[in-house]
C-alpha positions as CSV (number, residue, x, y, z in Angstrom):
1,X,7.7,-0.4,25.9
2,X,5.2,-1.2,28.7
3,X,2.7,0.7,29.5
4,X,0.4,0.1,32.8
5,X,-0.7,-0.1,33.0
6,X,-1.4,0.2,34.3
7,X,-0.6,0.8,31.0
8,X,2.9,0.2,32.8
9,X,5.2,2.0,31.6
10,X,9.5,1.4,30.7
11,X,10.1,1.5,34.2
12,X,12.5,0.3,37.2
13,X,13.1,-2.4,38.4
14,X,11.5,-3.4,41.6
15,X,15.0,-3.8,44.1
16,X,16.6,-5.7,41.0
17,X,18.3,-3.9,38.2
18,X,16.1,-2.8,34.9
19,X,15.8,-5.0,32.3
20,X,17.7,-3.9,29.1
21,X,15.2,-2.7,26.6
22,X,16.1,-2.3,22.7
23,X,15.8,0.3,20.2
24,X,15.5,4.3,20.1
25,X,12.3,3.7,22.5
26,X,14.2,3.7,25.7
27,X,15.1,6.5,26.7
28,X,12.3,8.6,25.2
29,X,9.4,6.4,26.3
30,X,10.4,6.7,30.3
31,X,10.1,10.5,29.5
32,X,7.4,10.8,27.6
33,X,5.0,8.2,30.1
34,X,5.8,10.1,32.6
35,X,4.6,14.1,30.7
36,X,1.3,11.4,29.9
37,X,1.0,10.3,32.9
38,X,1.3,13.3,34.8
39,X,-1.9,13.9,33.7
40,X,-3.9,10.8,34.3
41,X,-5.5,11.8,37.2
42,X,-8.6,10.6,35.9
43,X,-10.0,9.5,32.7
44,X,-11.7,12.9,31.7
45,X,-13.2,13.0,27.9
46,X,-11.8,10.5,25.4
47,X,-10.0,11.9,23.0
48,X,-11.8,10.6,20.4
49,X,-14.9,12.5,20.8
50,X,-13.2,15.8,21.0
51,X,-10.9,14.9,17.9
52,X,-13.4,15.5,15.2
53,X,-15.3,12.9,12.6
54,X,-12.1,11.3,11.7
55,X,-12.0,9.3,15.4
56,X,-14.5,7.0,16.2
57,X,-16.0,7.7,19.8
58,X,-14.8,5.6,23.0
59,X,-16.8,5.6,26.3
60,X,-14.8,6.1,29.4
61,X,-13.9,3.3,31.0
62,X,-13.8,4.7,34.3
63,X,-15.7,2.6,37.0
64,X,-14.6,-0.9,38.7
65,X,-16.8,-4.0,38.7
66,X,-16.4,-5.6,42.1
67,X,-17.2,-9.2,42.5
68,X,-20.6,-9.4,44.2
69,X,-19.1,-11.2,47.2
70,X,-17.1,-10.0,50.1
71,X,-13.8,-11.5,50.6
72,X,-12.2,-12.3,54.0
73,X,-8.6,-12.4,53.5
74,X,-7.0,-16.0,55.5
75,X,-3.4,-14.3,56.4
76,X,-0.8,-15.0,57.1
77,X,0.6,-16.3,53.9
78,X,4.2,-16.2,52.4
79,X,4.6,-15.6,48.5
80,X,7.8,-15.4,46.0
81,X,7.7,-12.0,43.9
82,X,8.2,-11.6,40.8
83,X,12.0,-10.3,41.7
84,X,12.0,-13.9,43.8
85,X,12.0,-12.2,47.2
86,X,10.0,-14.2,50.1
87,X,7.8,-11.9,51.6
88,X,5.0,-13.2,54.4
89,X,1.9,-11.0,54.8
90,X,0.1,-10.6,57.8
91,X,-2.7,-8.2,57.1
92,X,-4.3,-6.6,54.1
93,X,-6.0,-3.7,56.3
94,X,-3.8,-1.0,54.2
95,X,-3.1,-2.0,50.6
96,X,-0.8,0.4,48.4
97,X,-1.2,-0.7,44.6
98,X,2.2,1.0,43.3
99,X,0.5,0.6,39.0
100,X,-3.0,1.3,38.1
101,X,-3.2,-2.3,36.7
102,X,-3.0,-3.6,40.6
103,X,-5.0,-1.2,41.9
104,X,-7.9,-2.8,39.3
105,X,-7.8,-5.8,40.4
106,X,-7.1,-5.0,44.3
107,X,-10.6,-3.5,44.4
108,X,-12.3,-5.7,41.5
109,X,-11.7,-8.1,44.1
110,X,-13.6,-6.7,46.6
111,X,-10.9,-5.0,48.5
112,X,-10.5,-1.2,47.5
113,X,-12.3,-0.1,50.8
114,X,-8.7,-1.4,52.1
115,X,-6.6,0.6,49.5
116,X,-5.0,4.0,51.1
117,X,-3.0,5.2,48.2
118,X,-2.9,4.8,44.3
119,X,-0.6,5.2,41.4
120,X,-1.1,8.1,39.4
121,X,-2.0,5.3,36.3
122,X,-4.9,4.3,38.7
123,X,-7.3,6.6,36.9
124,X,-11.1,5.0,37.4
125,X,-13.7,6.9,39.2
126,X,-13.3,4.2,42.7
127,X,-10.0,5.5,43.0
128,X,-10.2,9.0,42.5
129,X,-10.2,10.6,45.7
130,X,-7.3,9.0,47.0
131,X,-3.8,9.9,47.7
132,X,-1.0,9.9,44.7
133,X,2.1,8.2,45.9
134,X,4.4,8.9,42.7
135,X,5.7,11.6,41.0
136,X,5.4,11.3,37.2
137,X,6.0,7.6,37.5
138,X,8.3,7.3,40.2
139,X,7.6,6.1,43.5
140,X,7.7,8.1,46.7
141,X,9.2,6.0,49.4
142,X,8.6,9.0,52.3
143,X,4.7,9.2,50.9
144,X,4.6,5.5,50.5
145,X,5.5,5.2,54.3
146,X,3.9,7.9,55.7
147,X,0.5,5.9,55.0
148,X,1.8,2.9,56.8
149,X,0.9,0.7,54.9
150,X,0.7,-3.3,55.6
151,X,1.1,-4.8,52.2
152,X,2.7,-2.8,49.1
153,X,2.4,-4.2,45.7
154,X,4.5,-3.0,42.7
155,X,5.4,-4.5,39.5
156,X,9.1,-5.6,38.0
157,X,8.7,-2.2,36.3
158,X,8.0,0.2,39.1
159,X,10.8,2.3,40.4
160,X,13.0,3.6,41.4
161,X,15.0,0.7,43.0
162,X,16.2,3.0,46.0
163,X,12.6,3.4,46.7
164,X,11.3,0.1,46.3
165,X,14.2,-0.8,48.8
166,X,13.7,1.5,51.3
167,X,10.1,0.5,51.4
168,X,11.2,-3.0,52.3
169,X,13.8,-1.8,54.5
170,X,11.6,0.0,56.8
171,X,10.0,-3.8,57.1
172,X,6.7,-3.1,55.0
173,X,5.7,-6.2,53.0
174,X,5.7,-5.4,49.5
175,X,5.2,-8.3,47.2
176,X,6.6,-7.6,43.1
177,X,4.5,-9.2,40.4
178,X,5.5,-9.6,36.5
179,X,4.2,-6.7,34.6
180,X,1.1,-7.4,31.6
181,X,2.4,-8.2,28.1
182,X,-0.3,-9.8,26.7
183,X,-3.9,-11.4,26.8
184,X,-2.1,-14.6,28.1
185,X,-1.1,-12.5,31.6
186,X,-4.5,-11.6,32.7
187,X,-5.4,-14.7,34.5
188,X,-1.6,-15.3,35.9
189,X,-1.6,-11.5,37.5
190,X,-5.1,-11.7,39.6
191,X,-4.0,-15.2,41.0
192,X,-0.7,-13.1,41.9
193,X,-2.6,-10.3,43.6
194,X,-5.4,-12.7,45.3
195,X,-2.6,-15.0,46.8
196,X,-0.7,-12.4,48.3
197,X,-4.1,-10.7,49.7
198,X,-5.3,-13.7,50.7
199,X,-8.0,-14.6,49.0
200,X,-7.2,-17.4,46.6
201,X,-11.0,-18.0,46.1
202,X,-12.0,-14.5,45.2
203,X,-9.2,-14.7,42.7
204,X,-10.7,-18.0,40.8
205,X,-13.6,-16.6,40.8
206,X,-12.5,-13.1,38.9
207,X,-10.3,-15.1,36.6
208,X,-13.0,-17.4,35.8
209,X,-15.3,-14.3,34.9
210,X,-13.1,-12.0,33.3
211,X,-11.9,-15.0,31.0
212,X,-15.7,-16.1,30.7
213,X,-16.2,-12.3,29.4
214,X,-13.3,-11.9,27.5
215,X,-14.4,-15.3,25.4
216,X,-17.7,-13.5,24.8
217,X,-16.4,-10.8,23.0
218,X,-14.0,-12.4,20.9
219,X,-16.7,-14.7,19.8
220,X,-18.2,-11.1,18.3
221,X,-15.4,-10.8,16.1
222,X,-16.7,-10.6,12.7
223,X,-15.9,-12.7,9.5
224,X,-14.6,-11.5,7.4
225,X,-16.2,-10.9,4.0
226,X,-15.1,-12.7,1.6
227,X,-11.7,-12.7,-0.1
228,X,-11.5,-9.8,2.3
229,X,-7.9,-9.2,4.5
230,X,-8.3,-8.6,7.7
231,X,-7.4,-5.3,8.7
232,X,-3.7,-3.8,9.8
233,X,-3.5,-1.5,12.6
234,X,-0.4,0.2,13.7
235,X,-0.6,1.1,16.9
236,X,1.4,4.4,17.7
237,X,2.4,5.8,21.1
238,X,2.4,10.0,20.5
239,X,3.2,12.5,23.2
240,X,3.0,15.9,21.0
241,X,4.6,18.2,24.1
242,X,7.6,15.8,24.4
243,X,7.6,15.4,20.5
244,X,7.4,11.7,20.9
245,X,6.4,9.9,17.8
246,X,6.7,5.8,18.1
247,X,5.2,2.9,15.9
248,X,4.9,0.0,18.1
249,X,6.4,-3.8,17.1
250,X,6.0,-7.3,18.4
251,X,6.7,-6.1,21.6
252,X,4.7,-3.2,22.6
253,X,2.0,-5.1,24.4
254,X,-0.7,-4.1,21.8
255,X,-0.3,-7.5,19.4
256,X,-2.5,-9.9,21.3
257,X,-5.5,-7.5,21.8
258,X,-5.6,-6.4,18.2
259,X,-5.3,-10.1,17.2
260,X,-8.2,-10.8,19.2
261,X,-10.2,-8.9,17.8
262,X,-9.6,-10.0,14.1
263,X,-6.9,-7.4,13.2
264,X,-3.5,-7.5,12.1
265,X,-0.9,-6.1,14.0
266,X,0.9,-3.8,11.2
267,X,3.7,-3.0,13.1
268,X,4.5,-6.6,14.2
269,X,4.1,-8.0,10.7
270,X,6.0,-4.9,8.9
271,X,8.6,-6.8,10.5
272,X,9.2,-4.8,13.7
273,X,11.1,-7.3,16.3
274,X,11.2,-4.8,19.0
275,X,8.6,-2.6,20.9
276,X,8.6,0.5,19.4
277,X,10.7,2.5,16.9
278,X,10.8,6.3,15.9
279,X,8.0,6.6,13.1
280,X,9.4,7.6,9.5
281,X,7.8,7.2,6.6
282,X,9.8,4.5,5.6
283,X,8.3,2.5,8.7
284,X,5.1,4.1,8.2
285,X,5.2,2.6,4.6
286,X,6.3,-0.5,5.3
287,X,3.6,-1.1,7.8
288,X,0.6,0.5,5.8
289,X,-1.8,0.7,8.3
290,X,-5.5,0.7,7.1
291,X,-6.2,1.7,11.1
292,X,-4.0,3.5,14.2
293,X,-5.0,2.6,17.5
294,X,-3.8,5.4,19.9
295,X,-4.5,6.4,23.4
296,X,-6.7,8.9,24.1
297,X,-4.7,11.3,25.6
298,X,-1.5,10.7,22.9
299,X,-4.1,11.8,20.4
300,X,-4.9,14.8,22.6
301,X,-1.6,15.5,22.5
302,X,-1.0,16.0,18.8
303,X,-4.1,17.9,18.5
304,X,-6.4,15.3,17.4
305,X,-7.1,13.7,14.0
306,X,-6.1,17.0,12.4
307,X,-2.6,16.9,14.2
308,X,-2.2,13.5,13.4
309,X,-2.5,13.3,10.1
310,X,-0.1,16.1,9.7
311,X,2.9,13.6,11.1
312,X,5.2,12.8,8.2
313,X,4.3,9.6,6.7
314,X,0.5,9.4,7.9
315,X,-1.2,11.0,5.1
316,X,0.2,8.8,3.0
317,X,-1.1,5.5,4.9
318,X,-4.6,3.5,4.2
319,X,-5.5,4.8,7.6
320,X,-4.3,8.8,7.4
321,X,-6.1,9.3,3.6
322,X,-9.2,7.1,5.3
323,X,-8.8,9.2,8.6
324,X,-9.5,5.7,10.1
325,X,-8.2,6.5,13.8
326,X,-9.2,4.0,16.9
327,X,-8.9,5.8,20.1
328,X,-8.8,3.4,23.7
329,X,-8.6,5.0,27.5
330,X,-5.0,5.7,28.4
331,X,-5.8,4.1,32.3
332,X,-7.2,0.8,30.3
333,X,-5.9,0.2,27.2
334,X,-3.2,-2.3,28.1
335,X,-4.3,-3.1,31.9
336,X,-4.7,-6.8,30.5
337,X,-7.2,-7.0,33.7
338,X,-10.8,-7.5,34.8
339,X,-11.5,-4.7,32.6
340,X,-9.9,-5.7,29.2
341,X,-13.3,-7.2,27.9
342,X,-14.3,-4.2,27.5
343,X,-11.3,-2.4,26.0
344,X,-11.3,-5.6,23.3
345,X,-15.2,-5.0,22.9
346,X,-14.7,-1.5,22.4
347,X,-11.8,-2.1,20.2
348,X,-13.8,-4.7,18.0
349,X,-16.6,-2.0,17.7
350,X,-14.2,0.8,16.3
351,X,-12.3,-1.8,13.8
352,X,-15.7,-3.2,12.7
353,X,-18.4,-0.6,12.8
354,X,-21.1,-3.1,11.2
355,X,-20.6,-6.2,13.0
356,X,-18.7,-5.5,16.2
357,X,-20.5,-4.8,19.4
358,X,-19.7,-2.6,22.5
359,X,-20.2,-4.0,25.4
């Protein structure tokens, strides 16, 4: 599962069909990101400070940090999207970021005066007060248009493919970029964004300091004591109202940021090839989890620490008797973006309370 973004979600493919996706995830995911997303609008109160002592408490990440200089996008320029269309762009006066991932780093680069619509994953404060252009998750081609737009960004995973196409039928630039999977992507996606805005510079620069940052934090990774393991987290997408229980694997994005920041992926290393599976207590005991990292709002949707400890099989875990719950932004969590220092900070402060700092 992907989540965009943006957390990006399961989604569509941009024009192309949708890649196949394994396991009992598939179908449920699509349905339960969008019930989660539907109410994204903005970050509101993490969930872990309204769960109860169990949940250790996670500022908001809700506020951009443009670069400090002003870019002038040099256009025209022609890129290849992701979906390996050519698509030349002659002006970045009115941007449409179809994830919330692209919206972050359309205006951490300086440029979100120039945004005119956002995805309803684009949930910082910058981008509050401006138009939705999906529903759920899907895109609306009419609203999309009806902002006329000069450049439209989306991901591989934004959909549907009628709307994507009928975007660039009515002769809007729109420009696909691979979606995040990992700690390894966050450099590759703003040189996407900055090349097809036109601003190549800007985009060195904001790689350069959100790598510089993100190689800061994991240097506050503590050791671990000695002959001590370091410590498994499951991380588990919930969406109580949809009754959506998963227990993500290798590939539910989550891997790279929990091994940066000196944890063990439990679902990964229970053996769990693909992104996420229905949670059983089998699973659950396989993986023995001595943390779960959640969303915010997925624990908000089970009613907390109390409501999550109540899903078979949790109890029973290191983490459910320890009540040792980790609870990250929904809009941030897997952005893999200019913000994701701060998501692994935060992260490194809730796994290790005595030697991990916030930043």
């Amino acid at each position: 599962m992907r989540f965009h973004q943006d957390f990006a979600p399961p989604g569509r493919g941009a024009g192309q069909p949708r890649r196949r996706r394994t396991g009992v995830a598939t179908a449920v995911i699509a349905l339960a990101t969008a019930l989660a997303l539907a109410g994204c609008g903005s970050t509101g109160t993490p969930a872990a400070k309204a769960a109860g002592a169990g949940a250790s408490k996670a500022p908001a990440a809700d506020r951009i940090e443009p670069l400090t200089t002003t870019p002038a996008p040099r256009l025209p320029v022609t890129v290849t999207s992701a979906d390996g269309e050519r698509t030349t762009v002659t002006s970045a006066d009115r941007i449409v970021p179809l994830t919330g991932g692209l919206s972050e780093i359309v205006f951490t680069l300086g440029l979100g005066r120039q945004v005119v619509a956002r995805d309803i994953t684009a949930t910082f404060e910058q981008a509050a007060e401006l138009p939705v252009v999906t529903r759920a998750h899907d895109v609306s081609a009419e609203s999309v248009l009806s902002l006329r737009p000069t450049l439209v960004l989306a991901e591989t995973t934004t959909g549907p493919a009628e709307a994507i196409g009928q975007i660039r039928d009515a002769g809007i630039p729109l420009v696909v970029v691979e979606p995040a999977r990992e700690l390894a992507d966050v450099g590759r996606r703003i040189d996407a964004v900055a090349a097809a805005l036109g601003v190549p510079g800007s985009g060195d620069e904001l790689e350069k300091r959100t790598q510089d940052r993100i190689d800061a934090v994991r240097e506050s990774v503590p050791a671990p004591a000695d002959g001590a393991q370091k410590p498994r987290v499951a991380f588990l997408y919930l969406r109580g109202s949809a009754s959506v229980y998963l227990l993500g694997g290798r590939e539910s994005g989550a891997s790279s940021l929990l091994e940066a920041a000196g944890a063990v992926d439990a679902g990964k290393a229970s053996g769990l090839k693909k992104d996420f599976t229905a949670i059983t207590s089998e699973a659950l005991a396989k993986a023995a989890p001595d943390a779960i990292l959640v969303m915010t709002k997925g624990l908000e949707s089970v009613g907390g620490v109390d409501g999550l400890v109540r899903i078979p099989g949790i109890a029973e875990t290191p983490a459910g008797l320890d009540r040792r719950i980790v609870s990250i932004d929904d809009g941030v969590l897997l952005n893999y973006g200019p913000r994701t220092d701060r998501v692994l900070s935060e992260l490194i402060a809730q796994l290790h309370p005595e030697g991990g700092t916030a930043g």
